[in-house]
VEXDREN-2710 file (C-alpha; in Angstrom, 1 decimal):
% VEXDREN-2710
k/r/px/py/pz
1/UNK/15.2/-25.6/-10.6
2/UNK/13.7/-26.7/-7.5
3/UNK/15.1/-23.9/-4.4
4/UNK/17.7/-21.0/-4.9
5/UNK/18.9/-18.5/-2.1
6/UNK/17.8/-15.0/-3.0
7/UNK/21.1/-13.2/-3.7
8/UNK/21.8/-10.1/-1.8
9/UNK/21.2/-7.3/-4.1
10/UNK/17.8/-9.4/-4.6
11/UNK/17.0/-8.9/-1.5
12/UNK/17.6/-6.0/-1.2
13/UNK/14.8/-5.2/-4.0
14/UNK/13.0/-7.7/-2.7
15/UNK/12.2/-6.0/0.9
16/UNK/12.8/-1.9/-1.0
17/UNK/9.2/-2.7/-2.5
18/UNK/5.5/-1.0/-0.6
19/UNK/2.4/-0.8/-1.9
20/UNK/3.0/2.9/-2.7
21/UNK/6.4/2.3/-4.5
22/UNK/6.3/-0.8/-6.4
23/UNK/9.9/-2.1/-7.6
24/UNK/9.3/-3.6/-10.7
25/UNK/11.1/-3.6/-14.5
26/UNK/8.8/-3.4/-17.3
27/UNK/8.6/-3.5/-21.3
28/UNK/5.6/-2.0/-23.9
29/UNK/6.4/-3.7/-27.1
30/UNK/5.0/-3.6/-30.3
31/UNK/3.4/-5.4/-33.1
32/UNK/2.1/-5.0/-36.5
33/UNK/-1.0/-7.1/-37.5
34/UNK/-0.1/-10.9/-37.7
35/UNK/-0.1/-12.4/-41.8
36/UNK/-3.5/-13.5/-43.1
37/UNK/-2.2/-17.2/-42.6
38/UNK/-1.0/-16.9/-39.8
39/UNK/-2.4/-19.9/-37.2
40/UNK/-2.7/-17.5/-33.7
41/UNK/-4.0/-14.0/-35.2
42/UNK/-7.3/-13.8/-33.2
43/UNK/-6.5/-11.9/-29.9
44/UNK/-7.9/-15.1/-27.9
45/UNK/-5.7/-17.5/-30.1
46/UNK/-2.3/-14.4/-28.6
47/UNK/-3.5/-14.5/-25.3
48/UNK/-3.2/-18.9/-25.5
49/UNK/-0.1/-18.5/-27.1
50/UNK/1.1/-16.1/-24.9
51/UNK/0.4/-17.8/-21.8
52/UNK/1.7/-21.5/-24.0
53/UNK/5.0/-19.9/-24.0
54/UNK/5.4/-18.0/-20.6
55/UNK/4.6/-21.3/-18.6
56/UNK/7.4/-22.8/-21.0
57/UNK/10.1/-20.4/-18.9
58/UNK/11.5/-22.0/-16.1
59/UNK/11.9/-18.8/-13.9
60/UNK/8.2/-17.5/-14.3
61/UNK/7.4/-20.0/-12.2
62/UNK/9.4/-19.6/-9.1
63/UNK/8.1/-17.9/-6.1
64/UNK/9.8/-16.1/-3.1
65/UNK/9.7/-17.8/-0.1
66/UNK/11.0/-17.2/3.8
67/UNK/13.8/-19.9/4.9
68/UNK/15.4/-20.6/8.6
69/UNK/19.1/-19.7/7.1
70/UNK/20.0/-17.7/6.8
71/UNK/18.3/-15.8/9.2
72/UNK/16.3/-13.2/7.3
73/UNK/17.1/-14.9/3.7
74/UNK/14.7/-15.8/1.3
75/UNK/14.7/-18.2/-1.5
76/UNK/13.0/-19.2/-4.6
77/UNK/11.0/-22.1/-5.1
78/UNK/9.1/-23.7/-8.0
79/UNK/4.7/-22.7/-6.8
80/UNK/3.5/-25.7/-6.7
81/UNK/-0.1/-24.3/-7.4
82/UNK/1.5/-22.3/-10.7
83/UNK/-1.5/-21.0/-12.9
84/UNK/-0.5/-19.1/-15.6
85/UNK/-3.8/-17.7/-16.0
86/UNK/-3.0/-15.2/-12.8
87/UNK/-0.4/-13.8/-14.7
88/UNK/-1.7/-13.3/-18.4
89/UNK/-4.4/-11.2/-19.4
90/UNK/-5.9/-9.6/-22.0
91/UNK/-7.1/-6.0/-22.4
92/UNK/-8.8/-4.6/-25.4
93/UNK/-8.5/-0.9/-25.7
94/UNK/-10.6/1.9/-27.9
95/UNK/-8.5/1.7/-31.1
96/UNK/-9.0/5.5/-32.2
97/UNK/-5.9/6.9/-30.6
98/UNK/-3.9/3.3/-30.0
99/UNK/-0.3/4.3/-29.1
100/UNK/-1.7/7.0/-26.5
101/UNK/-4.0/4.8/-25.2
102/UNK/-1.1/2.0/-24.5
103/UNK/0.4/4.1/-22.8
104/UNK/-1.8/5.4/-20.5
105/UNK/-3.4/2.0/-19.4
106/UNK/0.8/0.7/-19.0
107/UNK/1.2/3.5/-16.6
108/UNK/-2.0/2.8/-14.9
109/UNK/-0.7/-0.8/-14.7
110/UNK/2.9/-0.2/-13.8
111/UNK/1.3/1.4/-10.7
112/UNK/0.4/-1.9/-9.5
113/UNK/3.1/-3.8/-7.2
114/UNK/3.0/-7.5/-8.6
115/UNK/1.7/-10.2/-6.2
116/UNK/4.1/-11.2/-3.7
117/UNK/2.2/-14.6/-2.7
118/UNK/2.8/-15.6/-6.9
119/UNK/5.7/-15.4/-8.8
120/UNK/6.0/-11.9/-9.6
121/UNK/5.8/-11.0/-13.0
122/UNK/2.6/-10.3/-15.1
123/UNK/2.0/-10.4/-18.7
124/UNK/-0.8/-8.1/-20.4
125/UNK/-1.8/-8.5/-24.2
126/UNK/-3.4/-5.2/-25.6
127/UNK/-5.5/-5.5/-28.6
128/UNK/-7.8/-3.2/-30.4
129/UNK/-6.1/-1.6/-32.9
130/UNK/-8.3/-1.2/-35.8
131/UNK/-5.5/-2.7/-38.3
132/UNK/-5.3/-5.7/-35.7
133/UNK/-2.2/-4.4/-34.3
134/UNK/-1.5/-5.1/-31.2
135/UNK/0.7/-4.6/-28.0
136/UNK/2.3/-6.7/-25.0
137/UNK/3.0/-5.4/-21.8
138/UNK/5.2/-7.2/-19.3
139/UNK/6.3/-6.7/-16.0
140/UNK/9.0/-8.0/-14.2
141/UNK/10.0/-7.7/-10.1
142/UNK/13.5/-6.4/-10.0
143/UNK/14.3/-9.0/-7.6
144/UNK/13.4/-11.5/-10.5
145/UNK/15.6/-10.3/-13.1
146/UNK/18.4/-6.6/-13.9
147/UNK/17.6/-5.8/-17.4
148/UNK/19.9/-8.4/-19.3
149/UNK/18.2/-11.2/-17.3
150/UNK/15.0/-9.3/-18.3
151/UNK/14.9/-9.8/-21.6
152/UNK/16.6/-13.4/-21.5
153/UNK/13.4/-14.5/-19.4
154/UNK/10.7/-12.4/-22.3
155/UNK/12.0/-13.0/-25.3
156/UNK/10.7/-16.6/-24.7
157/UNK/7.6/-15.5/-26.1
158/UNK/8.8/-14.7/-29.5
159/UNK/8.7/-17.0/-32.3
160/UNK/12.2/-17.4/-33.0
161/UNK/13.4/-17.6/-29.6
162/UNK/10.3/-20.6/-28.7
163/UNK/11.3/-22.1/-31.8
164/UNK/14.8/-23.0/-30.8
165/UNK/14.1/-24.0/-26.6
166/UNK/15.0/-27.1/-26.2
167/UNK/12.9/-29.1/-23.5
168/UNK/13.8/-28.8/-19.8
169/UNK/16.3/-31.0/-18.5
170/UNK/16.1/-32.7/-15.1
171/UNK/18.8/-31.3/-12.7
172/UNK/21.3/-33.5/-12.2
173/UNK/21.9/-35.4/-9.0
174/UNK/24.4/-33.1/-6.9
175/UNK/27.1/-35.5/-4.9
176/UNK/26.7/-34.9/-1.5
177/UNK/29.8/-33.3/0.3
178/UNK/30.6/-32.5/3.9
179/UNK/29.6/-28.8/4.4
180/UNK/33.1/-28.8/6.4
181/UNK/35.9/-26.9/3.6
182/UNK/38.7/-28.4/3.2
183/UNK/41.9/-26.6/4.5
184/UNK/42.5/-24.7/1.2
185/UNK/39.0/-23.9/0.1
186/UNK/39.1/-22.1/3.6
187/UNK/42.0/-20.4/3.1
188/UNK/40.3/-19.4/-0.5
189/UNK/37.2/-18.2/1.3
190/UNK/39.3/-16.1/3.8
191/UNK/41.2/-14.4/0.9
192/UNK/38.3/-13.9/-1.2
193/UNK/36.1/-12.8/1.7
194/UNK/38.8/-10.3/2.7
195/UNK/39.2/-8.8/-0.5
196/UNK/35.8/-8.2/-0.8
197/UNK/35.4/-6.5/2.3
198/UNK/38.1/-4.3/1.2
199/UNK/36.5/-3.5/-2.1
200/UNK/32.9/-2.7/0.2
201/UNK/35.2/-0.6/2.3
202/UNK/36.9/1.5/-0.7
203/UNK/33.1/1.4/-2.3
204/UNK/32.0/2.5/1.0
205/UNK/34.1/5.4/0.9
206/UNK/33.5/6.9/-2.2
207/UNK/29.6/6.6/-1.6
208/UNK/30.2/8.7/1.4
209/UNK/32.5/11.3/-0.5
210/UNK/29.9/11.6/-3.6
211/UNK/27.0/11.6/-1.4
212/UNK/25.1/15.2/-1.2
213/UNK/24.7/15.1/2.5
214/UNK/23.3/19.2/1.9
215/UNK/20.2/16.8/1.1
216/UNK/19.7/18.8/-1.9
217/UNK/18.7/16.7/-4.8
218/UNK/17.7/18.8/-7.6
219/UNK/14.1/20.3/-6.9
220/UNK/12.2/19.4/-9.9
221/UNK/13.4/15.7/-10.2
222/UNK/12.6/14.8/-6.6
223/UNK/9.6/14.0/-5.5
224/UNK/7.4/12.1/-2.1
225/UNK/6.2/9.3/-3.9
226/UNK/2.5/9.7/-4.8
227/UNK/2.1/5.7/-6.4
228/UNK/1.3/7.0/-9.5
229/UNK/2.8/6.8/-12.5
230/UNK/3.2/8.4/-16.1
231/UNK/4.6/6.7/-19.2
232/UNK/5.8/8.6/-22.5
233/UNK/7.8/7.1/-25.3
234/UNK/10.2/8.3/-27.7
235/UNK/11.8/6.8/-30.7
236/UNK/15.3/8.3/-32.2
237/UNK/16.8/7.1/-35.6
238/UNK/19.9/5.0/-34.4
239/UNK/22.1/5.8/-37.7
240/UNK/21.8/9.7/-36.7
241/UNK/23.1/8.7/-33.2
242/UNK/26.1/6.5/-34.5
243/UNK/26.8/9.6/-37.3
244/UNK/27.2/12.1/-34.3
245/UNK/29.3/9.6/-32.4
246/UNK/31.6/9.0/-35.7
247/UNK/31.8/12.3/-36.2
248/UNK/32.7/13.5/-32.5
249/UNK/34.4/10.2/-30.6
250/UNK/32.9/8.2/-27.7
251/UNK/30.7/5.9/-27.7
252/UNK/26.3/6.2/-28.9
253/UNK/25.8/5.9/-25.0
254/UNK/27.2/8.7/-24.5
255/UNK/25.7/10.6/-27.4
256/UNK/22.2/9.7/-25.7
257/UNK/23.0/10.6/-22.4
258/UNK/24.1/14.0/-24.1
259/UNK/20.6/13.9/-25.3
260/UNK/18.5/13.2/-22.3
261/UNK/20.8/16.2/-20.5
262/UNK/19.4/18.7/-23.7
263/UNK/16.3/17.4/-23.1
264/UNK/16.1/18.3/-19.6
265/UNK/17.6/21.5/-20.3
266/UNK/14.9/22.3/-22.4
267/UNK/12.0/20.8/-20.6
268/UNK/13.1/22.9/-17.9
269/UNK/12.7/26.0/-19.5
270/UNK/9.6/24.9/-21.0
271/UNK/8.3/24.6/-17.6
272/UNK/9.4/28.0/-16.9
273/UNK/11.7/26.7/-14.2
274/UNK/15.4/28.1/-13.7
275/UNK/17.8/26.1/-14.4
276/UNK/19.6/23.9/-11.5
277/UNK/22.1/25.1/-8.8
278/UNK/23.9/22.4/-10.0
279/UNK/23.5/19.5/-12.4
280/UNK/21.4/16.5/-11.7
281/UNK/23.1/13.6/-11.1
282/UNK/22.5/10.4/-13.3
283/UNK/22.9/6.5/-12.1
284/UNK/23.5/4.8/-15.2
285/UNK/23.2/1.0/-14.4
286/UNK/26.6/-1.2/-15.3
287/UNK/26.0/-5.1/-16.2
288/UNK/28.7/-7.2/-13.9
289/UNK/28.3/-10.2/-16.1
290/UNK/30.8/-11.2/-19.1
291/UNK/30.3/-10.1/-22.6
292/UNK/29.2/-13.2/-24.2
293/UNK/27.9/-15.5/-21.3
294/UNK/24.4/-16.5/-20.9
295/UNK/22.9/-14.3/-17.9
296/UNK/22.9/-16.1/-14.4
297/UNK/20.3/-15.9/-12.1
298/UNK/20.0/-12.9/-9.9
299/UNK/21.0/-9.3/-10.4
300/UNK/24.3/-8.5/-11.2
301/UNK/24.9/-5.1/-11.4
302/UNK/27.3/-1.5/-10.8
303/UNK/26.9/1.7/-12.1
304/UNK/28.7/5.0/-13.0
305/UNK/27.7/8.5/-11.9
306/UNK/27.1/11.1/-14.0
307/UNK/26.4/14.7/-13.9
308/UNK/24.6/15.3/-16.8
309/UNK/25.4/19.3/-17.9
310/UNK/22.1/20.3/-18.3
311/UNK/23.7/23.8/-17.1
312/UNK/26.0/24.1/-20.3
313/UNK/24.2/25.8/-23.1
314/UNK/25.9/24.8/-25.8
315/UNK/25.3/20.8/-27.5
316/UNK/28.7/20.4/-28.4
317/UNK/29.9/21.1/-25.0
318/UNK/27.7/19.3/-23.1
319/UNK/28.6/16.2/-25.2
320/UNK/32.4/16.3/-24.2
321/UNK/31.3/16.9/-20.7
322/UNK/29.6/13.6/-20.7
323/UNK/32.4/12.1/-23.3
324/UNK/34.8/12.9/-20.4
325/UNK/32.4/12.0/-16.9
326/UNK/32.3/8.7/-18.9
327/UNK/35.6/7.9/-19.9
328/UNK/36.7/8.9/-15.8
329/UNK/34.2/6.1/-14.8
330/UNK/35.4/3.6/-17.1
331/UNK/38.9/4.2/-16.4
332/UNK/37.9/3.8/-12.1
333/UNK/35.6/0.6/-13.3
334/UNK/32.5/-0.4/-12.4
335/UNK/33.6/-2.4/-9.5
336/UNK/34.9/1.2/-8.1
337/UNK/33.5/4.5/-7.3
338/UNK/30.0/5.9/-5.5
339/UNK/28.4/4.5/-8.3
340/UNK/29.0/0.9/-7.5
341/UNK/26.9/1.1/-4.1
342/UNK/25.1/-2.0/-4.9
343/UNK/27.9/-4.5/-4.8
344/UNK/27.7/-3.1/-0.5
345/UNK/24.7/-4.9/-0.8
346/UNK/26.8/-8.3/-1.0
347/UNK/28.5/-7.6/2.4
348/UNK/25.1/-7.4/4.0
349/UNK/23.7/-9.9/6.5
350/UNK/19.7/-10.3/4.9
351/UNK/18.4/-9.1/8.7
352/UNK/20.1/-6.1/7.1
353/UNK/17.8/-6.3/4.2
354/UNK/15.0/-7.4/5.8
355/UNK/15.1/-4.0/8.7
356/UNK/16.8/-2.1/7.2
357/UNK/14.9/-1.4/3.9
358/UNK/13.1/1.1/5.0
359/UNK/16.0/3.4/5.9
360/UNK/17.7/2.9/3.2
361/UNK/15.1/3.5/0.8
362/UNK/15.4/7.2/0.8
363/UNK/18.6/7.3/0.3
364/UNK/18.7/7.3/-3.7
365/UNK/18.4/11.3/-3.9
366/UNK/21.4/11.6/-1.6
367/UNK/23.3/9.7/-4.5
368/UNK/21.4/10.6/-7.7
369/UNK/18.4/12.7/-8.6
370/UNK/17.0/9.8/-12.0
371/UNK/17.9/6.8/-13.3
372/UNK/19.2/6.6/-17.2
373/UNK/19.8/3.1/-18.3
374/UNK/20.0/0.9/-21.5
375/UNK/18.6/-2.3/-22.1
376/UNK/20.6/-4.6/-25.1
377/UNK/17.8/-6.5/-27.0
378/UNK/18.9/-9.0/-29.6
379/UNK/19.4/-7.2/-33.2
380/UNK/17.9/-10.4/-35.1
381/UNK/14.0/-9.3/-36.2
382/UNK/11.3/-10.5/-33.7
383/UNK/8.0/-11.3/-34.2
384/UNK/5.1/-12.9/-32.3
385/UNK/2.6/-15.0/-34.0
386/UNK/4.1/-14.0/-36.9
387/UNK/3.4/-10.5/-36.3
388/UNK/6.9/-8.7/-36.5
389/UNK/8.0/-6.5/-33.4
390/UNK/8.2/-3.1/-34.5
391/UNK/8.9/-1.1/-31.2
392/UNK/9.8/-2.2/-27.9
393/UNK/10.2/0.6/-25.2
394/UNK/11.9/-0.2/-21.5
395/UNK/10.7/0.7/-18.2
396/UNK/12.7/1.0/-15.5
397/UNK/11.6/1.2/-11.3
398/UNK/11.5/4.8/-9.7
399/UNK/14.1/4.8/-6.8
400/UNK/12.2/6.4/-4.1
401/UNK/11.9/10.2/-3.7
402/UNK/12.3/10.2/-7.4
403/UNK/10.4/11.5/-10.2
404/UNK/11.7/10.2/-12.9
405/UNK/13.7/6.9/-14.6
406/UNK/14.9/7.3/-18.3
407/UNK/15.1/3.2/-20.4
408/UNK/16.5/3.2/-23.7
409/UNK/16.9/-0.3/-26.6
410/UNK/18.1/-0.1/-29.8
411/UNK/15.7/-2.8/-32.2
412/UNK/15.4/-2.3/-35.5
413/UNK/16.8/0.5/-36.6
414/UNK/15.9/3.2/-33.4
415/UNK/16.6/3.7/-30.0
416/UNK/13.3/3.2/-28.3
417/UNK/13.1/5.5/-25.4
418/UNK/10.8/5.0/-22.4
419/UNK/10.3/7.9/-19.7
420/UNK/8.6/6.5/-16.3
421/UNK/7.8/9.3/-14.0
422/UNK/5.9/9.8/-10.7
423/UNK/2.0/10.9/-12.1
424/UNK/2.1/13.9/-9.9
425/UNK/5.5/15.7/-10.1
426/UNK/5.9/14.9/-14.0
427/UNK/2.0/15.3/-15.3
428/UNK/3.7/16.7/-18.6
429/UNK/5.6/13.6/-19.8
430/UNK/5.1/13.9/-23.1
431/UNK/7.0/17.3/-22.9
432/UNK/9.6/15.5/-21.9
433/UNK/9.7/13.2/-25.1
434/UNK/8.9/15.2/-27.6
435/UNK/12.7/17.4/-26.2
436/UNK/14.0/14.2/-27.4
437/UNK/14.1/14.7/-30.7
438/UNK/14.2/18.1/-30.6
439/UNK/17.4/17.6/-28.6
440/UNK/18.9/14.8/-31.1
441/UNK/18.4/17.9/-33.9
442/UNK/20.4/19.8/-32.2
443/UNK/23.3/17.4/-32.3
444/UNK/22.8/16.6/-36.0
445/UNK/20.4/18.9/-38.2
446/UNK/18.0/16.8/-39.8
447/UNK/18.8/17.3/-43.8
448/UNK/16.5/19.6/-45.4
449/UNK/14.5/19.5/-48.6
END
């Protein structure tokens, strides 16, 4: 891989980012104490192995870089000066309280925007865990990878995924060819290019329609970013979520988003706040790649809209409410509607990216008050060092003037549930998690003795 054009959407990510609103993916997983025999159990002997296997991935070691042309494009390049040293690091925590503590150095962490002069990703082993436990942080740019390509790029560091790379190839010599089309490739690119502009134009026009020009986000879920950030987790059993979507239709996605509108509802009240006007408006991220292919460079992604019923007090109800928002996007597609806003970032000149970032930043809450988004991992066991994976909780970027982003991946059994918030507007987090499960009981009575 020697130089790629930054796609658009990218780009986009790419010139969102400031100092006080880093745009970056990111994933706590973790571990149980490696076997007795196994070779790399010391944390110095991870941390080698760790940084053994990210220099093995192609990607982590590409760079973003200006280019003459386009005008305003970008491009990755191999770093010729690539030290994986700058990325990986290890951090050894009090092991008393080891979960909490996790998460509040990852939050502390997350806060920090990812060199821009490096390739931007970081890697942070945390050990300390009296039982020899131990935990992996890693963070990804969003302009480097969308959450499928996210976990294609880290599960390089687990055994079973190392043990079957195969070496890098060298690319293969490309023929050179006239950068004149031929007459029918330009007729192709006319019709394609003409019925993508009508696509942005239709796109266009729902995002207008959906958007809450009133500028009235709902209150608690919107917030000035203050750069800091809070991380709580949340683990649900994944056979109580498939029994309530057997027993009731749809899909488990949209038993968990039925979930995460309970648990607002009841964080809410906890909080002693009234309930919304009206209900808060959900992106839920849409892969554009095909079921089955191996995940291309770049983003690739749509989404749906959702108004989660956080208004609707009863948890049967608010389920079909979701059950039917859903089935209304999939039926549109997620190459239609307000919620596919990003593919308008593929009709966009990158001087568009480049000045106009920082007007379009704020307009997320126009369009959606959080972010509620699942992350496939692969359902084979993982392990590092022979040390299996037993929890690995998503993190997904804040959209700006937002307070809060909702990651979900089913491993092992449970749905591993990570809550990013802005430090400030959401200091009570955990609040937030623990409605969770108190929400999933609502849905399916836990059996009793």
């Amino acid at each position: 891989m020697s130089s790629e054009l930054l796609a658009p959407l990218d780009l986009a990510f790419w010139h969102l980012e400031s100092t006080a609103h880093p745009l970056h993916l990111g994933a706590l997983a973790h571990f149980g104490p490696p076997p007795t025999d196994a070779a790399d159990r010391t944390p110095p002997d991870l941390l080698e192995l760790l940084a053994r296997r990210a220099a093995a991935v192609p990607r982590l070691r590409m760079r973003v870089r200006d280019v003459l042309l386009p005008v305003g494009g970008a491009a990755w390049s191999a770093d010729p000066d690539f030290d994986v040293r700058r990325h990986v690091h290890e951090i050894t925590l009090p092991g008393a309280d080891f979960r909490a503590e996790t998460a509040r150095l990852a939050a502390e962490l997350m806060e920090r925007p990812v060199a821009r002069g490096l390739p931007p990703w970081e890697m942070y082993l945390l050990s300390g865990a009296p039982d020899g436990s131990f935990a992996v942080l890693v963070k990804l740019h969003h302009a480097l990878a969308d959450g499928m390509r996210a976990v294609a790029i880290g599960a390089g560091i687990f055994d079973e995924i190392a043990a079957g790379r195969r070496p890098a190839r060298r690319p293969r010599p490309v023929t050179p060819r006239s950068w004149l089309p031929g007459p029918g490739r330009l007729l192709g690119l006319a019709r394609d290019r003409l019925g993508d502009l009508g696509r942005a134009v239709e796109v266009g026009a729902s995002v207008v329609r959906a958007s809450r020009l009133d500028g009235r986000p709902t209150a608690a879920l919107a917030a000035e970013s203050s750069g800091t950030r809070r991380i709580a987790t949340a683990s649900l059993p994944l056979e109580r979520v498939h029994r309530i979507r057997r027993g009731t239709g749809g899909t488990a996605n949209d038993v968990l988003l039925t979930v995460v509108a309970g648990a607002l509802r009841r964080w809410f009240a906890e909080r002693g706040l009234p309930l919304p006007g009206a209900d808060p408006r959900a992106l839920v991220p849409v892969s554009r790649r095909r079921p089955g292919t191996a995940p291309g460079p770049g983003n690739s992604l749509s989404g749906y809209l959702v108004d989660l019923p956080v208004t609707e007090a009863d948890p049967a109800a608010r389920l079909a409410a979701v059950r039917a928002a859903m089935d209304r996007n999939k039926a549109a597609g997620p190459l239609r509607g307000a919620g596919a806003v990003a593919l308008l970032a593929d009709q966009l000149h990158p001087l568009a990216h480049r000045f106009g970032a920082p007007l379009a930043s704020g307009a997320a809450r126009l369009l959606f008050d959080l972010l509620v988004t699942q992350v496939p991992l692969p359902r084979s066991a993982l392990s590092l060092a022979g040390a299996p994976l037993r929890a690995l909780f998503p993190m997904a970027p804040l959209a700006r003037g937002q307070s809060l982003a909702v990651a979900m991946s089913p491993y092992g059994g449970q749905v591993h549930i990570g809550l990013v918030a802005d430090g400030e507007a959401v200091p009570d987090l955990d609040a937030l998690a623990a409605a969770l499960t108190a929400e999933l009981d609502l849905l399916d009575p836990p059996d009793t003795p």
